[in-house]
Each structure stands twice: as structure tokens, then as C-alpha cells.
C-alpha positions as CSV (number, residue, x, y, z in Angstrom):
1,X,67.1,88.1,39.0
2,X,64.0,89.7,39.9
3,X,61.1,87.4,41.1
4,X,57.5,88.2,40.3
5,X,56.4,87.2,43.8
6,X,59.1,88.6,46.3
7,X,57.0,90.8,48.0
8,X,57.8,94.4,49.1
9,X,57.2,94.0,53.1
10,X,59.6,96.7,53.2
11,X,58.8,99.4,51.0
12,X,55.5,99.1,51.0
13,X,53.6,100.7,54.4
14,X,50.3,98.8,53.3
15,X,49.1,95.0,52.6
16,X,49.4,94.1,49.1
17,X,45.9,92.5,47.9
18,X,44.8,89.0,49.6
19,X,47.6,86.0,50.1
20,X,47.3,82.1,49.7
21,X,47.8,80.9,52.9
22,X,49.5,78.1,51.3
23,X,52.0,79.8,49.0
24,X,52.3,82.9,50.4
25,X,51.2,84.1,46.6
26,X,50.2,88.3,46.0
27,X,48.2,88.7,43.7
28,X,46.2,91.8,41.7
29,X,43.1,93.3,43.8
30,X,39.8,93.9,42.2
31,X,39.5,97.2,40.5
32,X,37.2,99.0,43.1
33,X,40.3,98.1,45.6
34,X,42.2,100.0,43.4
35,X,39.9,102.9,42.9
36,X,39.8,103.3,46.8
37,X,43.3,102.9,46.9
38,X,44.1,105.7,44.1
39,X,41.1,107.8,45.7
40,X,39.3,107.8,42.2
41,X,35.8,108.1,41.5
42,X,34.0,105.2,40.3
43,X,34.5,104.2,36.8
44,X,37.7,106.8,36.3
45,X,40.0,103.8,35.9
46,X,38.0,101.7,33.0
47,X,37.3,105.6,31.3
48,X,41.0,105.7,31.0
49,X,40.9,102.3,28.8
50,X,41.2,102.6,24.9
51,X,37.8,101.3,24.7
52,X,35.7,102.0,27.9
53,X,32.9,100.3,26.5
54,X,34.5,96.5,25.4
55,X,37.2,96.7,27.5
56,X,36.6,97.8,31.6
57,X,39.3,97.6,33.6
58,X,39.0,94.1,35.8
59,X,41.8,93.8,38.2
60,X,45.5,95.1,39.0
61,X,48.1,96.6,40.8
62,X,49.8,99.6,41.6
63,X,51.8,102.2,43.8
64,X,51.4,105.5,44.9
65,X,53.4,108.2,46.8
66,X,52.5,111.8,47.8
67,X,54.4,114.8,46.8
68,X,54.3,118.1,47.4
69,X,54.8,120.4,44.2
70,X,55.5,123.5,43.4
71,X,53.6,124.3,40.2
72,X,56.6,124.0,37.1
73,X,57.9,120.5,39.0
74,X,58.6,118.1,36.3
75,X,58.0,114.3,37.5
76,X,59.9,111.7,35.6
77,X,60.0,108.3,35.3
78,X,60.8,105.4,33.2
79,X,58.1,102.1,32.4
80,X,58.1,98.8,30.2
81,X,54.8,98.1,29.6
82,X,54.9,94.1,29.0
83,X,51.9,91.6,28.0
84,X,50.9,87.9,27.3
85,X,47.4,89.2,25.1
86,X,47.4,89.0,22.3
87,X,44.8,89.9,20.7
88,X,43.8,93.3,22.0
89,X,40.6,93.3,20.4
90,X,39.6,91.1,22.9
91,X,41.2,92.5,25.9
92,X,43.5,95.2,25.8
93,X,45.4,95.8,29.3
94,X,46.7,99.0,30.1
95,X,49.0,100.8,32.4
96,X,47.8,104.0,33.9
97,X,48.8,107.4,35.8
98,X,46.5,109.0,39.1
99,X,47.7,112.5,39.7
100,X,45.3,113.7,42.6
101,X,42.9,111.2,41.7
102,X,42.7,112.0,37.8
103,X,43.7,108.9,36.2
104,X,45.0,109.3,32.4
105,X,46.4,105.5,30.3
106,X,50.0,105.5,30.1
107,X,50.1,102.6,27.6
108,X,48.5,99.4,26.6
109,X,48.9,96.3,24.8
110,X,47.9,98.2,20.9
111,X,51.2,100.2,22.1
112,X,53.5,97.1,22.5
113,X,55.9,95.4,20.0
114,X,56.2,91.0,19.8
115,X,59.4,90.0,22.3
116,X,61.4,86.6,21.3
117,X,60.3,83.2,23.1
118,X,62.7,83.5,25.5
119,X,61.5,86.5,26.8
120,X,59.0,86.1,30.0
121,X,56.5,88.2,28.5
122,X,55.0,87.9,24.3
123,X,54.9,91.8,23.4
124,X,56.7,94.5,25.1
125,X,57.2,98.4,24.9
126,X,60.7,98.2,26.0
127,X,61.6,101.0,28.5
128,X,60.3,104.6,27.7
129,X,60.2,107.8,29.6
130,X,57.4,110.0,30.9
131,X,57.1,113.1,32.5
132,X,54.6,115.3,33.9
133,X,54.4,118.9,34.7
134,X,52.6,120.4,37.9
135,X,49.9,123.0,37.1
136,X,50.0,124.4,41.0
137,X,51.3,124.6,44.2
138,X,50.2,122.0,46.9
139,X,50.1,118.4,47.9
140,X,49.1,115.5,45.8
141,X,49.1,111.9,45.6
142,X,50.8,110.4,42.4
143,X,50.3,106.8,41.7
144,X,51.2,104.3,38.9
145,X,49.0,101.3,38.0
146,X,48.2,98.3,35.5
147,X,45.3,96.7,35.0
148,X,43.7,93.7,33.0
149,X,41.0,94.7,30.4
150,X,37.5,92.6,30.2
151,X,38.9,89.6,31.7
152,X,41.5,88.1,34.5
153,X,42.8,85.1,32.7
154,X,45.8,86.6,30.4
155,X,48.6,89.0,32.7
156,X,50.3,91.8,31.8
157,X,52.9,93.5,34.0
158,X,55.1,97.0,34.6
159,X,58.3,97.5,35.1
160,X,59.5,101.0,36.8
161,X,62.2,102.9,37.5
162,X,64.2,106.1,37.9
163,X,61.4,108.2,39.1
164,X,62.5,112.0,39.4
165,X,61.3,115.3,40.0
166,X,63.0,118.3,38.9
167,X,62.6,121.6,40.0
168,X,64.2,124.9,38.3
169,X,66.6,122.5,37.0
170,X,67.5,120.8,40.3
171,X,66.9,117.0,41.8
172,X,64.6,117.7,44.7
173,X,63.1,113.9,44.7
174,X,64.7,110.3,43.4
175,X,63.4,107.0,43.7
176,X,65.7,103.8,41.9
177,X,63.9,101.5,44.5
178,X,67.2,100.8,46.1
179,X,66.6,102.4,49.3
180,X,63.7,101.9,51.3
181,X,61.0,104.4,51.2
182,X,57.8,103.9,53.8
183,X,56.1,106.3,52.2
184,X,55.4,105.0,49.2
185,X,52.4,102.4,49.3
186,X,51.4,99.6,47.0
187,X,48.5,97.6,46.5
188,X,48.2,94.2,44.3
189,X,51.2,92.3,42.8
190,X,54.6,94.6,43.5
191,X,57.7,93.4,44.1
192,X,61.6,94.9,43.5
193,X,64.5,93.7,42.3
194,X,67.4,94.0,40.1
195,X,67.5,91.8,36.6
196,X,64.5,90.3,35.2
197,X,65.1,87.8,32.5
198,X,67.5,90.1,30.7
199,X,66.3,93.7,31.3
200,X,68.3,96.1,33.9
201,X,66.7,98.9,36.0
202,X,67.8,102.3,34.0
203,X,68.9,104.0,36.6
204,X,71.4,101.9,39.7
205,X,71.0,98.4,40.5
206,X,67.0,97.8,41.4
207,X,63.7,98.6,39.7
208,X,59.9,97.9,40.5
209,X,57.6,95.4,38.9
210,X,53.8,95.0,38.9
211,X,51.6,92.8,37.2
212,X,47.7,92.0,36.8
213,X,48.5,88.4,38.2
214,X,45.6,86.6,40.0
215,X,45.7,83.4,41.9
216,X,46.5,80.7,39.3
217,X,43.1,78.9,37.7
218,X,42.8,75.3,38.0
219,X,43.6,73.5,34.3
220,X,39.8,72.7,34.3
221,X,39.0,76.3,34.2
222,X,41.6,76.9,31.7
223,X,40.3,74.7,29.0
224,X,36.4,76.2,29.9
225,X,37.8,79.5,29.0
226,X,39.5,78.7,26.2
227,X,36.1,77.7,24.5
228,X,34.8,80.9,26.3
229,X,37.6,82.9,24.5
230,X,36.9,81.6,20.9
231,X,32.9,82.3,21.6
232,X,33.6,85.8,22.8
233,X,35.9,86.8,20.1
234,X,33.5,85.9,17.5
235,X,31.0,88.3,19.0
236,X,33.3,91.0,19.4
237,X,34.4,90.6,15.9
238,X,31.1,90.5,14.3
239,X,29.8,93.9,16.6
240,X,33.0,95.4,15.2
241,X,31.9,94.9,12.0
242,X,28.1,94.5,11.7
């Protein structure tokens, strides 16, 4: 099974967001952490939310690697998009794509479909497939995040695999996370694995999972928020609507 929390010493060539010294706990980075890491420009992360203006992006996670293309390369890979809002009116998370430091949404919570109560997370996309076509020839950085939308309190998380790049028809690049790779470089909550609560990697025997997880809240600020929540939501609504 794959656990949310083993972390990717391995794979990863750089520290992962901030630890708990006592539980040795990874956890999402703030988004400005994220936009240094992805070399975006300010604000290009929460633009690439469905709703810049209620929902900015908060916190997350993500990986990036750098490729050199040859314009026509076709980049590949497979994601499940998976979420615990739900109420995306509120707050709706969203995974995202940085090619050379243009960031473009990949998918968010409006995107994802209720899961059955066994299931870790409440709504899911299932797995899907993406590709992306190089306009020209030279080297850039590719990256894959997810981030939480308006607040840190509810999680969503990404599951990745079987990323490819094709050239003329031929394999010139694969990445099932079942080798290790130092030059690919994560920042946040990231860990590998093989089976997580029922869903197998799409391509061999491992796949990648990130998540917008922060350090747990104490139940005192849990039952403050809720009341937050419910105050929040009202206002949303009625702006929505006045």
C-alpha cells in the first residue's frame, strides 16, 4: 500500500517543505514556496484557479523535472485528481501544469465525481491522460502541482504516473517512478508507492502521490472553523447571488 507520508529521500534531490520534529510529518509549503520553486511569477498559480478572485491558491505540493525538447515532443502523463471539499463554491482545489514557468489548471474539484465511503478520498477524477506538445526547440522545466483553494483546512491530493515523451513516434523519456531519478525535484507532500487503497499505478508497479496536506489542526481549531466555514459560505453565497 502506498502511504501518504513515506517520503521521497531518494527521488527527490531537494527538501520537501518543513518537518515535525516529532513525527517526522511532510507537509504542503506555502504557495510563494511553490512559486519560487516552479520559477513563476507572482500570482501565476492562483490565475490558473477557476475563480482567481474567491478562490487563491493557499498551499501545496508538487514536482518538477527539466527536459530538453525538440519542438513536435509530445509529453504524456496520467493523474487522479482526488478531494475531501466538497463544496467547491467555497474552495475549489486544483491541480496544475508549469511548462517553463507558464502555469495552466489541469483539473479541480468542479471536475471530480463522489467515490464510495471506503475510498480515502470523497470525490475523485479517476485516472485520465494528458499530453502536451512542444512549440520549440530548447530546454525547459516541466512541473506538476496541487494546490488548496481559499483555505488549508480540507486536503486534496494527486496521483501520477506513466509520464512519457514521444518523439517522431519513438520513447526518448519514461518515468513509472520505479527507478530512481535525482533529477527530478519535489517540494511539499510527495511520496511513491505502489497500491493506494485500491487504485494501481497505470503503467509497472509504482506511482507518485501529492497532496495539499498541512500539519494536522488541534480539535479546538477544528470546531472554530467549522463555525468559520458556515459564516463564510453564507457570504459567498449571498455575493454569488446579490
Amino acid at each position: 500500500m502506498l502511504y501518504k507520508k513515506t517520503v521521497l529521500t531518494a527521488l527527490l534531490s531537494v527538501s520537501m517543505g518543513s518537518a515535525s520534529a516529532a513525527t517526522d510529518y511532510y507537509s504542503a509549503v506555502p504557495v510563494a514556496e511553490l512559486e519560487a520553486f516552479f520559477g513563476t511569477a507572482p500570482g501565476a498559480i492562483t490565475a490558473a484557479s477557476a475563480d482567481p478572485g474567491y478562490d487563491p491558491a493557499f498551499e501545496g505540493s508538487g514536482i518538477k523535472d527539466s527536459f530538453g525538447f525538440v519542438a513536435g515532443d509530445i509529453l504524456s502523463f496520467d493523474y487522479n485528481f482526488m478531494t475531501d471539499e466538497l463544496l467547491p463554491e467555497l474552495a475549489d482545489d486544483y491541480a496544475f501544469v508549469s511548462v517553463g514557468g507558464y502555469v495552466t489548471r489541469l483539473d479541480h474539484v468542479l471536475g471530480s465525481n463522489p467515490l464510495s465511503a471506503s475510498y480515502p478520498y470523497e470525490r475523485a477524477t479517476g485516472y485520465l491522460s494528458v499530453s502536451y506538445t512542444a512549440q520549440s526547440t530548447g530546454t525547459l522545466d516541466f512541473g506538476i502541482g496541487i494546490v488548496d483553494a481559499f483555505d488549508e483546512f480540507i486536503d486534496s491530493a494527486l496521483l501520477i504516473d506513466n509520464i512519457r515523451i514521444m518523439r517522431d513516434g519513438s520513447e526518448v523519456y519514461k518515468n513509472g517512478f520505479e527507478d530512481i531519478d535525482p533529477l527530478v525535484m519535489g517540494i511539499g507532500d510527495v511520496s511513491i508507492g505502489a497500491d493506494y487503497f485500491g487504485i494501481g499505478p497505470t503503467e509497472d508497479a509504482t506511482q507518485l502521490l501529492m497532496s495539499t496536506t498541512a500539519v494536522p489542526l488541534p480539535p479546538a481549531v477544528w470546531l472554530l472553523f467549522s463555525g468559520f466555514v458556515a459564516l463564510v459560505g453564507f457570504s459567498r453565497h449571498r455575493r454569488h447571488n446579490s
